[in-house]
C-alpha positions in Angstrom: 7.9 -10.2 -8.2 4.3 -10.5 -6.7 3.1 -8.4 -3.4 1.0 -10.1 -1.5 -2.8 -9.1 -1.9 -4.7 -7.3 0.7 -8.7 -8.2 1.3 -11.0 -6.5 3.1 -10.6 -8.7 6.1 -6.8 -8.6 6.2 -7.1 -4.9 5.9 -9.1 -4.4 8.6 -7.4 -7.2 11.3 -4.1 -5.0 10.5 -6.2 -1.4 11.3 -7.3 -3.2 13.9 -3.6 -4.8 14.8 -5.8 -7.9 15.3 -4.2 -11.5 14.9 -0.8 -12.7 16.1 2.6 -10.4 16.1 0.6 -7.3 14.1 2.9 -5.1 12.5 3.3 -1.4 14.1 2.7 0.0 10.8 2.2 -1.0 7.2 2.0 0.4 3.8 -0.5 -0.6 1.4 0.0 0.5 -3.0 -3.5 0.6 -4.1 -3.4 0.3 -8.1 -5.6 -1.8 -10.7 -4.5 -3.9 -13.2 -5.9 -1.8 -16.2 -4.4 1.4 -14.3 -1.6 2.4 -16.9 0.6 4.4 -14.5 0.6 1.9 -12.3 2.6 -0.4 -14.5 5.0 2.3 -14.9 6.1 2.2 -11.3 9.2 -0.2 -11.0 7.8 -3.1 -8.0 11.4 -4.4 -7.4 12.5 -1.0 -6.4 9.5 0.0 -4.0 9.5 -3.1 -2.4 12.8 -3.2 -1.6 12.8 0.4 -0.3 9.5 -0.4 1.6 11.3 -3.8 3.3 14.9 -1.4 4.1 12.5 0.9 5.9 10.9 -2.9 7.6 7.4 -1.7 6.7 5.5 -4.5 5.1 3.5 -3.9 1.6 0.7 -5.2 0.7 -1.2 -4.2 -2.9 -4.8 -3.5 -3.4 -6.0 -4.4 -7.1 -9.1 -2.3 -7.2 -9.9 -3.7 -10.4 -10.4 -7.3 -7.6 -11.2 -5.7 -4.2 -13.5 -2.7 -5.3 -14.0 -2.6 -1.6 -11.4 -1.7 0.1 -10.3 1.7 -1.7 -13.6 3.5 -1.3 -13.3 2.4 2.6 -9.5 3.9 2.7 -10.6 7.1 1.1 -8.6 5.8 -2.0 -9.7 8.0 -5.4 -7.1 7.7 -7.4 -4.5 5.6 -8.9 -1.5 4.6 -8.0 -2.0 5.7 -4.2 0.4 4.3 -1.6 -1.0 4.8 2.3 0.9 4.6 5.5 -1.0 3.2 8.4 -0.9 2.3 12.3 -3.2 0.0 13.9 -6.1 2.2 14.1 -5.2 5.4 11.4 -3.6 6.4 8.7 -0.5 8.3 9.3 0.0 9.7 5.4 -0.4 9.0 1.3 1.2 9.7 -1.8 -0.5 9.6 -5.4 2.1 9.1 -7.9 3.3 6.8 -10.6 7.1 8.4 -10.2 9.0 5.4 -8.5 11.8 7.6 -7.5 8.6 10.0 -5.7 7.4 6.9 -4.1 11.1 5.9 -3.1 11.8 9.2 -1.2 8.6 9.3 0.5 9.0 5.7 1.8 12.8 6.6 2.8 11.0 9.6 5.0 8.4 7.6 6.8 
């Protein structure tokens, strides 16, 4: 299972809730593909907590879009951010799937 990849551009047309039918909110998991906790996070299980809550996920390999985590304020890895057009509404830092799970579940 592959999320789809967030740019720069993408990432800012959803802040901006620019293009056609923008989401209300979205979540993005900002990881890297050398980051080692990330790999310990289980992907099936997030994203199918993140589509039960109808929020859509998008990842952010900082190891491909060096970007777009210093913009977000993103320091460390994993990191998963909750936005609305326009701010960001809360984060988590953790590579503990069943953490991630229960904060998605409380959104």
């Amino acid at each position: 299972m592959e999320l789809p990849a967030i740019t720069q551009s993408q990432f800012e047309d959803l802040w901006d809730a620019r293009g056609l039918n923008p989401p209300p909110s979205f979540l993005v998991w900002f990881g890297a593909s050398w980051c080692r906790p990330c790999h310990r996070l289980d992907l099936a299980a997030i994203t199918a907590a993140a589509a039960a809550a109808h929020i859509p996920l998008w990842y952010c390999d900082a190891a491909v879009n060096k970007y777009t985590p210093g913009y977000a304020n993103v320091y460390s890895l994993p990191t998963f951010v909750y936005y609305k057009p326009g701010r960001e509404v809360t984060r988590i830092t953790s590579a503990d799937t069943k953490a991630v799970i229960s904060w998605i579940h409380h959104l």
